[in-house]
C-alpha positions in Angstrom: 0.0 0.0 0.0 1.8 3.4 -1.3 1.3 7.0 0.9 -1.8 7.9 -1.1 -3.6 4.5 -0.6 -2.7 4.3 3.1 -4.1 8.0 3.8 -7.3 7.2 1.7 -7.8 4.2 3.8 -7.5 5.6 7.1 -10.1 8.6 5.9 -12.6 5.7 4.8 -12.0 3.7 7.6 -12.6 7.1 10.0 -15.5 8.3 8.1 -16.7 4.7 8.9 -16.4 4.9 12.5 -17.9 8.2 12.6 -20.9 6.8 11.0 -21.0 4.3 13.2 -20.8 7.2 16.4 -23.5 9.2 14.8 -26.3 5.9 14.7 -24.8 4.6 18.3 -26.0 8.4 19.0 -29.7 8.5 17.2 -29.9 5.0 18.8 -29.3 6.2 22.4 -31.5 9.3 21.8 -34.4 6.9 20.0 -34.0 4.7 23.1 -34.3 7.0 25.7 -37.8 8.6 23.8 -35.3 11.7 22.9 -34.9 13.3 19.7 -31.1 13.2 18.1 -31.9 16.2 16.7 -33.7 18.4 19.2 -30.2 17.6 21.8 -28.0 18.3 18.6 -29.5 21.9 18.4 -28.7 22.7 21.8 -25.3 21.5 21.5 -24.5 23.2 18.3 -27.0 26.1 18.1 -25.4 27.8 15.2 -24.7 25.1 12.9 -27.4 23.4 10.6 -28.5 20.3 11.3 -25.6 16.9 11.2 -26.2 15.7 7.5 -24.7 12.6 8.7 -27.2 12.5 11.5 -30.2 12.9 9.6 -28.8 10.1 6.8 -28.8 8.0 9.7 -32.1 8.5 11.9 -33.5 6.0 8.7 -31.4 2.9 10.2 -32.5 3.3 13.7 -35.1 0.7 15.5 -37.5 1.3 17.9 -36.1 1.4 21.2 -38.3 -2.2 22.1 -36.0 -3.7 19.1 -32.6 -1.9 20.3 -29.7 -2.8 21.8 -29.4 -1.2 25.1 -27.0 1.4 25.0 -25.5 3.3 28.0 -24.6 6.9 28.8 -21.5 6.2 29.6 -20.8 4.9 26.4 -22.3 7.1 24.4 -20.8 10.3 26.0 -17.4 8.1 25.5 -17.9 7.8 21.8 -18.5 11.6 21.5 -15.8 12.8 23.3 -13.5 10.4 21.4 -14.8 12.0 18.0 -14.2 15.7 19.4 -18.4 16.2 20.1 -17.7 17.2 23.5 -20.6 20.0 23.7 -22.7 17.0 22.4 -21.8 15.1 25.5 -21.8 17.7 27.9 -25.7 18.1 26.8 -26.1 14.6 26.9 -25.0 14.1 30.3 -26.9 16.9 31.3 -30.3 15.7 29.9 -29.6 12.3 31.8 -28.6 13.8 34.4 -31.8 15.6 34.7 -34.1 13.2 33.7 -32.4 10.6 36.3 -33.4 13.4 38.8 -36.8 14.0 37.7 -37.6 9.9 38.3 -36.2 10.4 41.6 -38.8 12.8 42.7 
């Protein structure tokens, strides 16, 4: 594999895992009755909505068909792709909601 190939494969291959961030993201949100992108908005108020995110919200299940998926992970996925406002908002709409149950 020459320079060029190499670099074009590691772009494909992170463009795949992004992907794959982005519908573990719409998943958690379509699990926990939320709406990917209602929680991107407050996150990122100035920037249109995730292209990427609304290609995937088509490939999500309903959460009765899902695979669980945690916060933790979740927030770990985003921070490892740089979306750290998305996880602060995330954390803070579990956070929240985890207190409201309480009461």
């Amino acid at each position: 594999m020459n320079e060029k190939e190499r670099h074009e494969f590691i772009i494909e291959r992170y463009n795949q895992d992004e992907r794959m961030m982005v519908l573990a993201f719409a998943q958690w949100c379509i699990n926990e009755n939320l709406d990917p992108l209602a929680l991107y908005r407050v996150a990122y108020p100035d920037q249109p909505d995730n292209e990427l995110l609304v290609s995937v919200l088509d490939e999500t299940v309903p959460a009765k068909q899902a695979v669980i998926i945690s916060h933790e992970s979740i927030i770990s996925l985003l921070y490892t792709f740089g979306n750290d406002d998305l996880a602060y908002v995330v954390q803070e709409t579990y956070t929240s909601r985890r207190r409201q149950k309480q009461h």
